[in-house]
PyMOL Python script that loads the backbone (N, CA, C, O; Angstrom):
from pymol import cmd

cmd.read_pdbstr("""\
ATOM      1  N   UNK A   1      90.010  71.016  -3.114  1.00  0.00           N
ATOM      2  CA  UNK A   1      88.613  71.028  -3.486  1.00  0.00           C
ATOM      3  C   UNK A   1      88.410  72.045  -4.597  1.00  0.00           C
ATOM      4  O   UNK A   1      89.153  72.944  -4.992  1.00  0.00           O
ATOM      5  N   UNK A   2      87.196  71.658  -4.994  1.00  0.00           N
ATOM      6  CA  UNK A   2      86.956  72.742  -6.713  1.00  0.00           C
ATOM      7  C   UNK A   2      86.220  74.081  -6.229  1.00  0.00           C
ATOM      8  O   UNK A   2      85.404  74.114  -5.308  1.00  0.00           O
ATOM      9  N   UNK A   3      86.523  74.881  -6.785  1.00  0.00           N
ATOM     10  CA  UNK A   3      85.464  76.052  -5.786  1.00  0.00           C
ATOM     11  C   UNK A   3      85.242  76.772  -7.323  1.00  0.00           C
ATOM     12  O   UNK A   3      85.595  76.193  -8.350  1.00  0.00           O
ATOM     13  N   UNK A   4      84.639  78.046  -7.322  1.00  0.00           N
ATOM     14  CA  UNK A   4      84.925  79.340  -8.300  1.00  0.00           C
ATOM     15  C   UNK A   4      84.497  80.235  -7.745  1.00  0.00           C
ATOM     16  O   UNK A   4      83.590  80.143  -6.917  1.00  0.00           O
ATOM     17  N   UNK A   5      85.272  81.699  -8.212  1.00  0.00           N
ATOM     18  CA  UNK A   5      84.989  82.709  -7.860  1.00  0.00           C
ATOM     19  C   UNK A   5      84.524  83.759  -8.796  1.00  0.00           C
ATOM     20  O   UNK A   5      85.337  84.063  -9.669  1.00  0.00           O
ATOM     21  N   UNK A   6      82.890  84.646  -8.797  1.00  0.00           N
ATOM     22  CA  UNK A   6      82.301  85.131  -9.602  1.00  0.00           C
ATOM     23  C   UNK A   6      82.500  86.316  -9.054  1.00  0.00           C
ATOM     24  O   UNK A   6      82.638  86.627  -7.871  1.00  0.00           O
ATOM     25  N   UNK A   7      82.502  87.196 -10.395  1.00  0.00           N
ATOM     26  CA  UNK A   7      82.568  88.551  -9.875  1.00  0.00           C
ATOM     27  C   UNK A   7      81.896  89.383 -11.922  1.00  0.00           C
ATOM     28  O   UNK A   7      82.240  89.193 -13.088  1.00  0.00           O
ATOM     29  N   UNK A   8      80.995  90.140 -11.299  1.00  0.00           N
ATOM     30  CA  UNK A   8      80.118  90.748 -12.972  1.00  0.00           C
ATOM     31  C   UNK A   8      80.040  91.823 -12.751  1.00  0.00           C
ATOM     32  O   UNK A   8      79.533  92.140 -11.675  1.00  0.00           O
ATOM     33  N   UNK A   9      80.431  92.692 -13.518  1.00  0.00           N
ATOM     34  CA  UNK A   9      80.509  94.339 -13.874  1.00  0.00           C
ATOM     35  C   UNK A   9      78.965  94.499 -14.910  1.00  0.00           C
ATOM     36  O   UNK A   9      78.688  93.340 -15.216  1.00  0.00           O
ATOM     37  N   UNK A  10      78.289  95.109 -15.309  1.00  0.00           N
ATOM     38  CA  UNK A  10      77.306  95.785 -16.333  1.00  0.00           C
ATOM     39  C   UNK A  10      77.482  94.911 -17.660  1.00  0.00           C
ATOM     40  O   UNK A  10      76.564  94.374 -18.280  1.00  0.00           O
ATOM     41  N   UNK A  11      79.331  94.862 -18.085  1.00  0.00           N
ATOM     42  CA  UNK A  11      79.900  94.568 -19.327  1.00  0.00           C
ATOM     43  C   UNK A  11      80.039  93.194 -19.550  1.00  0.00           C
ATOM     44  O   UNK A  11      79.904  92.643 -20.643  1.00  0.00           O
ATOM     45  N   UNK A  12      80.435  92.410 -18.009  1.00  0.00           N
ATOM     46  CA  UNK A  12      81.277  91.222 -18.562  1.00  0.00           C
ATOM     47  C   UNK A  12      80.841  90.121 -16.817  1.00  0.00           C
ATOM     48  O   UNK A  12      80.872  90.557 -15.667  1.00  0.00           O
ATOM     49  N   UNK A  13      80.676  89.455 -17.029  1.00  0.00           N
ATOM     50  CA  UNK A  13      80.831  88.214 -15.744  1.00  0.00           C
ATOM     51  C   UNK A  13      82.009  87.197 -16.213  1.00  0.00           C
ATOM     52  O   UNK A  13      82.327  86.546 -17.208  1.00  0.00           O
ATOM     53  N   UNK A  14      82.497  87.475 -14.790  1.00  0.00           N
ATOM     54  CA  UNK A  14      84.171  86.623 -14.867  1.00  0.00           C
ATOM     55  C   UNK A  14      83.650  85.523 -13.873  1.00  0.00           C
ATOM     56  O   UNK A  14      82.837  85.802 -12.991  1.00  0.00           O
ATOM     57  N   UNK A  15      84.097  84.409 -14.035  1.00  0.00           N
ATOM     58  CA  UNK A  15      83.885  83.475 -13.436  1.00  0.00           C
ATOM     59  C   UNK A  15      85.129  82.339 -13.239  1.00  0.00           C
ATOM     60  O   UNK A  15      85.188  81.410 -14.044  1.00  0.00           O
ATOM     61  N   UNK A  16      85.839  82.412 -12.454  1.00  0.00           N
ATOM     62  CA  UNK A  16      87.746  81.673 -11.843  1.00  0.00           C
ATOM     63  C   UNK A  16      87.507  80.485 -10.911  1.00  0.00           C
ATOM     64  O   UNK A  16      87.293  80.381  -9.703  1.00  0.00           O
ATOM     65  N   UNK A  17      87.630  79.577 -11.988  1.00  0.00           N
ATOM     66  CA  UNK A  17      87.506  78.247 -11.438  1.00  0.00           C
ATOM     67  C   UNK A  17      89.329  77.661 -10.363  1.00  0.00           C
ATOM     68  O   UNK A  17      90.489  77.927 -10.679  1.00  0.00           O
ATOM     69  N   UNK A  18      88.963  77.083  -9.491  1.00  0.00           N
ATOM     70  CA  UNK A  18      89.954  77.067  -8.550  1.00  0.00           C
ATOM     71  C   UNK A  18      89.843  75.824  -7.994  1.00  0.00           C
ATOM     72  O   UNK A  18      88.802  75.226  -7.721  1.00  0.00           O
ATOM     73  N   UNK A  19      91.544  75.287  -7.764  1.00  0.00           N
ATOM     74  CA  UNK A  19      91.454  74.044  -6.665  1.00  0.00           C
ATOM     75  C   UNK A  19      92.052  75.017  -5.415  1.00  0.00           C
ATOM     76  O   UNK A  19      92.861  75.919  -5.633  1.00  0.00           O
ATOM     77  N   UNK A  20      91.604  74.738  -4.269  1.00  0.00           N
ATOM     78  CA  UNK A  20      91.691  75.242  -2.861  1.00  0.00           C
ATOM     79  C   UNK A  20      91.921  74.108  -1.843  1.00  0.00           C
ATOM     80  O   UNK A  20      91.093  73.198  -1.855  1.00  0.00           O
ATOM     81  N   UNK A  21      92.808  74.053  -1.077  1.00  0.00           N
ATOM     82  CA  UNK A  21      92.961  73.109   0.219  1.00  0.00           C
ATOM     83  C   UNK A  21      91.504  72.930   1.081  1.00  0.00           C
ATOM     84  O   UNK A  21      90.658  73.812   0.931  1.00  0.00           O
ATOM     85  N   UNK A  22      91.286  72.063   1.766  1.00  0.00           N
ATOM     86  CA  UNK A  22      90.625  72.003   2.506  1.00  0.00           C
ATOM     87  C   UNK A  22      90.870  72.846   3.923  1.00  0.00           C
ATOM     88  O   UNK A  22      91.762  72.845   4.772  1.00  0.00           O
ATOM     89  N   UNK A  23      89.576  73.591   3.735  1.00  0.00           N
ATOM     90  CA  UNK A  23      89.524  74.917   5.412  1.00  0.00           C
ATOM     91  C   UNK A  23      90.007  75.896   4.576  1.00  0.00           C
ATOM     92  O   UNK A  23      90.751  76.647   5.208  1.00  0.00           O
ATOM     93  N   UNK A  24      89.854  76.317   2.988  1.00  0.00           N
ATOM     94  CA  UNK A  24      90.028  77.542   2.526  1.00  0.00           C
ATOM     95  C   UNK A  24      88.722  78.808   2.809  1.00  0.00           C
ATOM     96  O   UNK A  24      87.506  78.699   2.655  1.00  0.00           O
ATOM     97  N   UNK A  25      89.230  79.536   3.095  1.00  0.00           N
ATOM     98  CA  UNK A  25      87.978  80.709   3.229  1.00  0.00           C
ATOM     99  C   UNK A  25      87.794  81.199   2.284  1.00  0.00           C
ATOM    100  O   UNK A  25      88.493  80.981   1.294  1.00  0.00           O
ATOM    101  N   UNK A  26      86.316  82.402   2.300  1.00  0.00           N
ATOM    102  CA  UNK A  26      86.294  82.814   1.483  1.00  0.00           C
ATOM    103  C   UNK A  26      87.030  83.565   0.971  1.00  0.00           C
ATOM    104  O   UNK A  26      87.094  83.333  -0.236  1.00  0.00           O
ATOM    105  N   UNK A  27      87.689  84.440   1.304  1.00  0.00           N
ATOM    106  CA  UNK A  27      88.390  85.451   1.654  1.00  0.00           C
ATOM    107  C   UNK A  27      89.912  84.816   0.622  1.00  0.00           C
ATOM    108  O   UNK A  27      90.320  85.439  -0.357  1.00  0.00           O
ATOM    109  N   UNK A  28      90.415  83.781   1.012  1.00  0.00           N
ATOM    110  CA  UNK A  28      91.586  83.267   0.279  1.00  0.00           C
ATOM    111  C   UNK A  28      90.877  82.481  -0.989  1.00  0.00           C
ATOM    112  O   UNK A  28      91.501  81.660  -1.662  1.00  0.00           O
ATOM    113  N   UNK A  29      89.614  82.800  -1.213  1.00  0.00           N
ATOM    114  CA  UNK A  29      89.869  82.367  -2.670  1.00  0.00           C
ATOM    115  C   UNK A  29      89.551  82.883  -3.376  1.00  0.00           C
ATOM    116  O   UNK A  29      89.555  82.526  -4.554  1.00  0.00           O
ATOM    117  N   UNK A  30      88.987  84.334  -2.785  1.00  0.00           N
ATOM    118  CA  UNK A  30      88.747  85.581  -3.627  1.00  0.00           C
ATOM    119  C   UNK A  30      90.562  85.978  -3.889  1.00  0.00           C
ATOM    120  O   UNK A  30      91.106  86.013  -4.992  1.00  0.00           O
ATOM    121  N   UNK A  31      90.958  86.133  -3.101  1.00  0.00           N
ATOM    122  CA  UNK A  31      92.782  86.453  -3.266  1.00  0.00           C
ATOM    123  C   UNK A  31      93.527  85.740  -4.166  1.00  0.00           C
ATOM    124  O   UNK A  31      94.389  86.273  -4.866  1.00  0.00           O
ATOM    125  N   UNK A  32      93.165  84.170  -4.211  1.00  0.00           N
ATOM    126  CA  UNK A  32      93.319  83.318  -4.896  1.00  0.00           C
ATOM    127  C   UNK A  32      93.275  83.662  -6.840  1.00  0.00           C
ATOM    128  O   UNK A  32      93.934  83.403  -7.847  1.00  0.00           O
ATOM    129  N   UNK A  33      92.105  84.348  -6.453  1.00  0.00           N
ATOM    130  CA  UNK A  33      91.665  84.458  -8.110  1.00  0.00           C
ATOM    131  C   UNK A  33      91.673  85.386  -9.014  1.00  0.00           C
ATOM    132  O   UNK A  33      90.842  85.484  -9.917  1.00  0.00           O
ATOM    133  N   UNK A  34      92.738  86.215  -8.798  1.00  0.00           N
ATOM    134  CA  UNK A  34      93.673  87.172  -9.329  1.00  0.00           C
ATOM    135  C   UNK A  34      93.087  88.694  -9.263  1.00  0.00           C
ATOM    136  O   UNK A  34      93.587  89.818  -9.233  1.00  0.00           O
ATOM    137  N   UNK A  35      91.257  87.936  -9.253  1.00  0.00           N
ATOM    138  CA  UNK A  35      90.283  89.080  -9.653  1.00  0.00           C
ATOM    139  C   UNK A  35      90.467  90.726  -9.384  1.00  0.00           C
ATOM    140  O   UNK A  35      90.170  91.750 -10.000  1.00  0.00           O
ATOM    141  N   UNK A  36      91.131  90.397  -8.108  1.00  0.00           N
ATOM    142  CA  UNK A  36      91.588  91.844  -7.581  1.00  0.00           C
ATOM    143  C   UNK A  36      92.325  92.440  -7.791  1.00  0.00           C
ATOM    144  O   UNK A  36      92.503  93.469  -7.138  1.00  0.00           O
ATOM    145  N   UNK A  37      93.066  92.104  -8.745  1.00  0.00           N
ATOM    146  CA  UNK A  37      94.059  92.494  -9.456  1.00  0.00           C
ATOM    147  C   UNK A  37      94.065  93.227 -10.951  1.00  0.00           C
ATOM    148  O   UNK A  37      94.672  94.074 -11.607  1.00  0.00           O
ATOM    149  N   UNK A  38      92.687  92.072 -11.033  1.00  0.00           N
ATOM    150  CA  UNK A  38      92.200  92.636 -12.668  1.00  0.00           C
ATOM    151  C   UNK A  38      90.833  93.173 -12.481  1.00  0.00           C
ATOM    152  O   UNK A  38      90.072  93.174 -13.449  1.00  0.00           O
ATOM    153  N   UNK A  39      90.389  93.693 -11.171  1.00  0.00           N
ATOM    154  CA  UNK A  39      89.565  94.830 -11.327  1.00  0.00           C
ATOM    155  C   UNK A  39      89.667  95.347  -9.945  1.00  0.00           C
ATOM    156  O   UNK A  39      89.299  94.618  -9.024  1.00  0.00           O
ATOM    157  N   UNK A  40      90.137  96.550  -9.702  1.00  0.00           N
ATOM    158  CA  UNK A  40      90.980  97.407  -8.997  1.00  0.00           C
ATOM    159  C   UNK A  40      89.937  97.770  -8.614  1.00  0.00           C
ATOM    160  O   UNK A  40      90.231  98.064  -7.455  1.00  0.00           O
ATOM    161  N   UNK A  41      88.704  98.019  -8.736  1.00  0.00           N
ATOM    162  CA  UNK A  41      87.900  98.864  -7.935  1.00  0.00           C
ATOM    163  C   UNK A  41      86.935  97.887  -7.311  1.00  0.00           C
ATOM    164  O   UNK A  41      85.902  98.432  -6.921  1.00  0.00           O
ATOM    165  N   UNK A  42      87.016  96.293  -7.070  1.00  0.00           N
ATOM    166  CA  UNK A  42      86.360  95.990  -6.108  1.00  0.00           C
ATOM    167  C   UNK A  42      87.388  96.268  -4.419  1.00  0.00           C
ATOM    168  O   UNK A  42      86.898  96.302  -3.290  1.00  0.00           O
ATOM    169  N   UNK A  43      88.547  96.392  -4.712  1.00  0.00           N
ATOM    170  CA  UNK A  43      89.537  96.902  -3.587  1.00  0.00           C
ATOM    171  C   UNK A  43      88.882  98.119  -3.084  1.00  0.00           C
ATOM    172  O   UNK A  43      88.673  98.048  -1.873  1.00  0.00           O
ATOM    173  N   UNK A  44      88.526  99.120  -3.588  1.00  0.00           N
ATOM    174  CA  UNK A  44      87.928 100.160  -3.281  1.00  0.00           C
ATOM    175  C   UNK A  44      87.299 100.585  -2.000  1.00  0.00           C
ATOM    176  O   UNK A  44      87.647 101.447  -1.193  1.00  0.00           O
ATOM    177  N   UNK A  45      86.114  99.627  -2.016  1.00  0.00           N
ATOM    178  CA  UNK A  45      85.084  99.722  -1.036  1.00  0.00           C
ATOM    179  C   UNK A  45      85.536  98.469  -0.311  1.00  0.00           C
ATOM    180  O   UNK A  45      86.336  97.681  -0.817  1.00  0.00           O
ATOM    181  N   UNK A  46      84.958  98.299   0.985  1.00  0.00           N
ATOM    182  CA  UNK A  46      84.785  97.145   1.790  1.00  0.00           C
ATOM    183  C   UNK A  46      83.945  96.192   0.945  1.00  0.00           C
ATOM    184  O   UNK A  46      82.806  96.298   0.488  1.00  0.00           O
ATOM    185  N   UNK A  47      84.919  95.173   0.878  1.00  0.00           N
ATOM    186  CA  UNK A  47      84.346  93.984   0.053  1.00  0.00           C
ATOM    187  C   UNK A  47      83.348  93.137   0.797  1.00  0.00           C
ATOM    188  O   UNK A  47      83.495  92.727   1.949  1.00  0.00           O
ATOM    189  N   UNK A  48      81.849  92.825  -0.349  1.00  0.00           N
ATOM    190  CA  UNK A  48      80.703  92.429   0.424  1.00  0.00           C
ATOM    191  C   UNK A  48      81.313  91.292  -0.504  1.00  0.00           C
ATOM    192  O   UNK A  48      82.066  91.503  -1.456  1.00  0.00           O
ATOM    193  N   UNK A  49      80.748  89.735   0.043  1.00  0.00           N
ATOM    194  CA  UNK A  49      80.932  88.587  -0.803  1.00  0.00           C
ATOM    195  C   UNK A  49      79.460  87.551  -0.151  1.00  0.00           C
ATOM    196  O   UNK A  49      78.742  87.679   0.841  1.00  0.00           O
ATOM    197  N   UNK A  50      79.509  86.421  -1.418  1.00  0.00           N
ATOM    198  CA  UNK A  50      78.636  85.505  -0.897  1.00  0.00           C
ATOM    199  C   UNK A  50      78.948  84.265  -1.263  1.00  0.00           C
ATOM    200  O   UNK A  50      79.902  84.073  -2.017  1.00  0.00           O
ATOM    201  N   UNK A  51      77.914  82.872  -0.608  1.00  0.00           N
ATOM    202  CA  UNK A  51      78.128  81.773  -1.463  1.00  0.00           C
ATOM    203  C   UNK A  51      76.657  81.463  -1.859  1.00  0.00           C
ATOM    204  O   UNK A  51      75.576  81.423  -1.271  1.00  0.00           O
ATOM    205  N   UNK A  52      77.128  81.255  -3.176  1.00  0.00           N
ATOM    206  CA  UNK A  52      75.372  80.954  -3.846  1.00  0.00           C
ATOM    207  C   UNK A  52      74.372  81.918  -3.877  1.00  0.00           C
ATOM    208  O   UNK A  52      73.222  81.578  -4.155  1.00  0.00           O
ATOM    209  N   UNK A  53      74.702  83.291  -3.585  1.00  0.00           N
ATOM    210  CA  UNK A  53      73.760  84.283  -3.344  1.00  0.00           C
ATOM    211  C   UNK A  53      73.504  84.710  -2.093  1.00  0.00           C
ATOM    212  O   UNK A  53      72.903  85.738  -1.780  1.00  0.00           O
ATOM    213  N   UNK A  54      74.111  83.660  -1.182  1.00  0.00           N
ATOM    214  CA  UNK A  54      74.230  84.239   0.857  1.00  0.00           C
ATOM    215  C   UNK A  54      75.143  85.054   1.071  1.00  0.00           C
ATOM    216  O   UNK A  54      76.235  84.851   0.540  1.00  0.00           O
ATOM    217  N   UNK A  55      74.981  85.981   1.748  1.00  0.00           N
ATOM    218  CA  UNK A  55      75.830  86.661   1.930  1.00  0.00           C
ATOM    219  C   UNK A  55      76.815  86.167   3.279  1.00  0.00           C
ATOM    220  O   UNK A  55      76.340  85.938   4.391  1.00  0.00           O
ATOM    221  N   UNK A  56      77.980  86.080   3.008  1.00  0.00           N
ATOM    222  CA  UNK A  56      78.947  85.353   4.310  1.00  0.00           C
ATOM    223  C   UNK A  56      79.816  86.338   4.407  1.00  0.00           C
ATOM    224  O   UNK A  56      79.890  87.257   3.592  1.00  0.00           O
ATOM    225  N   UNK A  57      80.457  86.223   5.308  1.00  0.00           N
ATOM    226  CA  UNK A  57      81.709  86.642   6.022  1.00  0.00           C
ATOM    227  C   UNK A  57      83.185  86.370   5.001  1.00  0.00           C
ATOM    228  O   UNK A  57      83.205  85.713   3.960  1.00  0.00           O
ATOM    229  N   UNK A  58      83.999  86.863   5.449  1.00  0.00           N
ATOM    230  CA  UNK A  58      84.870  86.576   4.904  1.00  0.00           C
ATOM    231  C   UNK A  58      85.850  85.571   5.359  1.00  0.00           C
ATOM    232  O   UNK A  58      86.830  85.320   4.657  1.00  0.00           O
ATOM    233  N   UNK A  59      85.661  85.009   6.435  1.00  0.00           N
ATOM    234  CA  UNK A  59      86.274  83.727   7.420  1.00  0.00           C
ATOM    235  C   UNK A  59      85.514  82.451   6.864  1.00  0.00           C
ATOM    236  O   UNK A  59      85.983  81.326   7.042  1.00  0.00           O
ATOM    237  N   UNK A  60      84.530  82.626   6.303  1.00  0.00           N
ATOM    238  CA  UNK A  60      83.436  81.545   5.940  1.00  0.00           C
ATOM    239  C   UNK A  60      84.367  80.284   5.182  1.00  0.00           C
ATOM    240  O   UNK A  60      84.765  80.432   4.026  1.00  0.00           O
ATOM    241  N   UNK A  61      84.663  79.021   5.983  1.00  0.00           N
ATOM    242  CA  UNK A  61      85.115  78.077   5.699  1.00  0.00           C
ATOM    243  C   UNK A  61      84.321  77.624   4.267  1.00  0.00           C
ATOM    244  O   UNK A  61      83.107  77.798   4.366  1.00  0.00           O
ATOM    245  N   UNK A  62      84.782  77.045   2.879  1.00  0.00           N
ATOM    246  CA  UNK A  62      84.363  76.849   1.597  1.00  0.00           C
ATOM    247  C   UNK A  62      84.099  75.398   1.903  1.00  0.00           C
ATOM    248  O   UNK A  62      84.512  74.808   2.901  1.00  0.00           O
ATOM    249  N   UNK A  63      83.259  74.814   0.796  1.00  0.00           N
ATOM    250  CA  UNK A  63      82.749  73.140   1.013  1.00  0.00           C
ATOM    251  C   UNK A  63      83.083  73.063  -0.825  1.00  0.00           C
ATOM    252  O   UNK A  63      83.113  73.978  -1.647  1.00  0.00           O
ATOM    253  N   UNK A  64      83.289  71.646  -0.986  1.00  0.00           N
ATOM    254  CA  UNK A  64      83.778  70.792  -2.197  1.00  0.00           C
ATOM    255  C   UNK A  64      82.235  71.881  -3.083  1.00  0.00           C
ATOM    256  O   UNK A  64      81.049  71.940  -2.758  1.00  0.00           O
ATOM    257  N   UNK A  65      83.138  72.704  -4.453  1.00  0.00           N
ATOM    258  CA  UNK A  65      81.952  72.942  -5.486  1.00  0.00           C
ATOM    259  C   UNK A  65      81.122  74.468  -5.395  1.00  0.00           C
ATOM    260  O   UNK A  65      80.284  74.943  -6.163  1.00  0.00           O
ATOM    261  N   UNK A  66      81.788  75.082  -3.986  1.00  0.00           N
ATOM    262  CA  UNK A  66      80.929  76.212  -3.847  1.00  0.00           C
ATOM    263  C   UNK A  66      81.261  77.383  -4.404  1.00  0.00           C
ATOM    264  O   UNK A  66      82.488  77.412  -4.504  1.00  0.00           O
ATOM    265  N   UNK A  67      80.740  78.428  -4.845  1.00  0.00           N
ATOM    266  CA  UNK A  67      81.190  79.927  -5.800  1.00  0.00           C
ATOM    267  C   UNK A  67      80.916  80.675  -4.976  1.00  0.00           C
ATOM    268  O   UNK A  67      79.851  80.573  -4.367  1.00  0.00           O
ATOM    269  N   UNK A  68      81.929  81.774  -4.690  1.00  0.00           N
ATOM    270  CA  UNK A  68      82.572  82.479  -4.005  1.00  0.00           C
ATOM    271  C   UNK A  68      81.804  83.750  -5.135  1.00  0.00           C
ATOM    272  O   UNK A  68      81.837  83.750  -6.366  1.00  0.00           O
ATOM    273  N   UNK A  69      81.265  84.578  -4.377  1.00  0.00           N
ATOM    274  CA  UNK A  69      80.355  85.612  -5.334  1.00  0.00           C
ATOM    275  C   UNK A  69      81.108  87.127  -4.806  1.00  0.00           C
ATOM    276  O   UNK A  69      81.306  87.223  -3.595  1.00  0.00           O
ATOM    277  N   UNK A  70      81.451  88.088  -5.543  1.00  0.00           N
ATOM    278  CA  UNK A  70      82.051  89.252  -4.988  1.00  0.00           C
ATOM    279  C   UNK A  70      81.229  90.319  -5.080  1.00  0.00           C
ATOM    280  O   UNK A  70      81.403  90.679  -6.245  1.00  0.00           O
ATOM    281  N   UNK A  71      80.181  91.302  -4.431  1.00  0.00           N
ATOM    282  CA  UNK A  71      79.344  91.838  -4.900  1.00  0.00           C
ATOM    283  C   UNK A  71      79.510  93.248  -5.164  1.00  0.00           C
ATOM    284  O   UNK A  71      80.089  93.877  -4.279  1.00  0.00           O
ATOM    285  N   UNK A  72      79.171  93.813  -6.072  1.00  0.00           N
ATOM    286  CA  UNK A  72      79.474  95.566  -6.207  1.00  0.00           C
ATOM    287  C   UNK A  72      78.327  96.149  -5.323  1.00  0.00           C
ATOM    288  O   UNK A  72      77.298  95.513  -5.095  1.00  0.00           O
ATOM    289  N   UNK A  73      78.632  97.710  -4.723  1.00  0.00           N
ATOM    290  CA  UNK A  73      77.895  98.225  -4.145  1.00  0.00           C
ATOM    291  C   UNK A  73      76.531  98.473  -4.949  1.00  0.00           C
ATOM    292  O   UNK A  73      76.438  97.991  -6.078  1.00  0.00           O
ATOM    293  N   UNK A  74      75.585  99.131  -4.465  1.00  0.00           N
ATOM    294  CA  UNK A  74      74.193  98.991  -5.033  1.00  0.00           C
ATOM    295  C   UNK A  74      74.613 101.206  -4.905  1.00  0.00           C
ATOM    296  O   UNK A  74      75.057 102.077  -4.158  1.00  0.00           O
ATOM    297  N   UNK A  75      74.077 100.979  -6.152  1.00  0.00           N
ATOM    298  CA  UNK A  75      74.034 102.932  -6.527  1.00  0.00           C
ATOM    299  C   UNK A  75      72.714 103.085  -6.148  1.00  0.00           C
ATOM    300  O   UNK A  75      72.641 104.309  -6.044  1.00  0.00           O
ATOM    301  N   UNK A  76      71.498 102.595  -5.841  1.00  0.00           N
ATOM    302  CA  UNK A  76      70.676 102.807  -5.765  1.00  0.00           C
ATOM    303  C   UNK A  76      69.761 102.262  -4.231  1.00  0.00           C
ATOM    304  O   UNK A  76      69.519 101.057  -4.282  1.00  0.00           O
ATOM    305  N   UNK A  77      69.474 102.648  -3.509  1.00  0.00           N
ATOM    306  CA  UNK A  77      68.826 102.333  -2.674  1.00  0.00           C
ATOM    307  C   UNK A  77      67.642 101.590  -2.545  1.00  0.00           C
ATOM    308  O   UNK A  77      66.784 102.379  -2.150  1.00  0.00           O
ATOM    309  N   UNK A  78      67.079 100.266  -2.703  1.00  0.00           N
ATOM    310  CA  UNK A  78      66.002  99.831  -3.349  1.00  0.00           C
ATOM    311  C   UNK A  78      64.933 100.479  -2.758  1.00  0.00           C
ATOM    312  O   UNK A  78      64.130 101.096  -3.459  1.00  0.00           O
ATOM    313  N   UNK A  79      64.763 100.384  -0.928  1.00  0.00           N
ATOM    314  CA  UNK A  79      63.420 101.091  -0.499  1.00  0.00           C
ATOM    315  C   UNK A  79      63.468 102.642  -0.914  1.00  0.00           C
ATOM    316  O   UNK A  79      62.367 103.178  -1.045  1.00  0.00           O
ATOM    317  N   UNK A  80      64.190 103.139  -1.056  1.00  0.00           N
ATOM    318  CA  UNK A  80      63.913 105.038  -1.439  1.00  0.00           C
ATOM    319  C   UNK A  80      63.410 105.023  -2.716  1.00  0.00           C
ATOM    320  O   UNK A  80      62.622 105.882  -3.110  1.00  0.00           O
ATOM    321  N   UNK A  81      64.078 103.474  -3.870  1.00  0.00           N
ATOM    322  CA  UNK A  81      63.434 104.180  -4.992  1.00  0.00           C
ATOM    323  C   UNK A  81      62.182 104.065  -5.209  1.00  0.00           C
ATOM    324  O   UNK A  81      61.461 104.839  -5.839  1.00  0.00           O
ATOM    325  N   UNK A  82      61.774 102.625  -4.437  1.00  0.00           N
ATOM    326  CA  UNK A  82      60.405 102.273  -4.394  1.00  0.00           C
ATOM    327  C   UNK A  82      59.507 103.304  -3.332  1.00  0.00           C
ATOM    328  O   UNK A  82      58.378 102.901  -3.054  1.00  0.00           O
ATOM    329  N   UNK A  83      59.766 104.062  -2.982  1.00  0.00           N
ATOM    330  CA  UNK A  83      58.666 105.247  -2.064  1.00  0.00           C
ATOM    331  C   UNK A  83      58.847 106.403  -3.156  1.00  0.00           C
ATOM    332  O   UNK A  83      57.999 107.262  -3.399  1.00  0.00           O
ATOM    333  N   UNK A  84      60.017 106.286  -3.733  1.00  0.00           N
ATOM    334  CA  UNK A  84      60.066 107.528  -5.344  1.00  0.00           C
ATOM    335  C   UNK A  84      59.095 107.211  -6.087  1.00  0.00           C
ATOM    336  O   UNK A  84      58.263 108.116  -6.140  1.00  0.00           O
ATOM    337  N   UNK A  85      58.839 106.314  -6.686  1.00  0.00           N
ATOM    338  CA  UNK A  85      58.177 105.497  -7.210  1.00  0.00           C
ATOM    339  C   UNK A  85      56.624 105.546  -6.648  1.00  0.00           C
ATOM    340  O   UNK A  85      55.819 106.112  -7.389  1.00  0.00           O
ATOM    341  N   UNK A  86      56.267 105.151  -5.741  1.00  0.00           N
ATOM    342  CA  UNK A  86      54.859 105.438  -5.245  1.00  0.00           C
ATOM    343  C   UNK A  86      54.423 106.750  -5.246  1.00  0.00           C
ATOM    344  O   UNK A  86      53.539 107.052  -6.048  1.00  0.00           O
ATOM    345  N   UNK A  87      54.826 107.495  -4.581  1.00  0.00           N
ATOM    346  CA  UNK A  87      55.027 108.982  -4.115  1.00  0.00           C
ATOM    347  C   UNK A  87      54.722 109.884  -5.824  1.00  0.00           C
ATOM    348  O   UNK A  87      54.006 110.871  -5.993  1.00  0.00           O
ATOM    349  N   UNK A  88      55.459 109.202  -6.783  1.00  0.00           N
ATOM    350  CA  UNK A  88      55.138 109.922  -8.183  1.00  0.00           C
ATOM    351  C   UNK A  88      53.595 109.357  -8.473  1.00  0.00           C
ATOM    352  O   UNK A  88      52.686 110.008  -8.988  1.00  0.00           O
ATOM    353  N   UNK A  89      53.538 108.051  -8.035  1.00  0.00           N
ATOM    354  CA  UNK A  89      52.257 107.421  -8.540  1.00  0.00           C
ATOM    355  C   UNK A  89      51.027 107.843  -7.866  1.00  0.00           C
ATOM    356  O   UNK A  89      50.025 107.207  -8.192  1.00  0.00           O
ATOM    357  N   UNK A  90      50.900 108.633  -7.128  1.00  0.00           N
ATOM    358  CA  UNK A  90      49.933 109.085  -6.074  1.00  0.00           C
ATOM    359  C   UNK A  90      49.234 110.177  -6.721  1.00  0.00           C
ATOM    360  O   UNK A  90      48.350 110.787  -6.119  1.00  0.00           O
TER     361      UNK A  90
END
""", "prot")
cmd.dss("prot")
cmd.show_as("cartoon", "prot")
cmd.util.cbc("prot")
cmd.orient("prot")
């Protein structure tokens, strides 16, 4: 089956188009797609991933066409910045 696997830094969005067996996870087609290889610091942290913007598991059985999303941590906390944010506006 056709899948791809996305993964975007600030600089650049990589996007690794892939054929995968049927009952591939997510997990083997992030491995699959060298990505981790050619950017060393999503290894780093505990890898968050999704499909289509959901966030799944890494067992998450793939369907014919779906993108395998790899996500970087968030530097920023969204609710703290938004009470920063009010808190100045007050």
């Amino acid at each position: 089956m056709a899948i791809e696997v996305a993964y975007a830094t600030p600089a650049q969005q990589v996007i690794v188009a892939l054929a995968m067996p049927l009952g591939a996870t997510a997990e083997q087609a992030i491995n699959a797609s060298g990505l981790l290889g050619r950017f060393p610091e999503i290894g780093a942290t505990a890898m968050a991933m999704g499909i289509f913007g959901s966030v799944c598991k890494p067992t998450q059985a793939l369907r014919q066409g779906d993108r395998v999303e790899i996500y970087r941590p968030l530097l920023h906390d969204p609710k703290e910045s938004r009470r920063q944010r009010a808190a100045k506006n007050k």
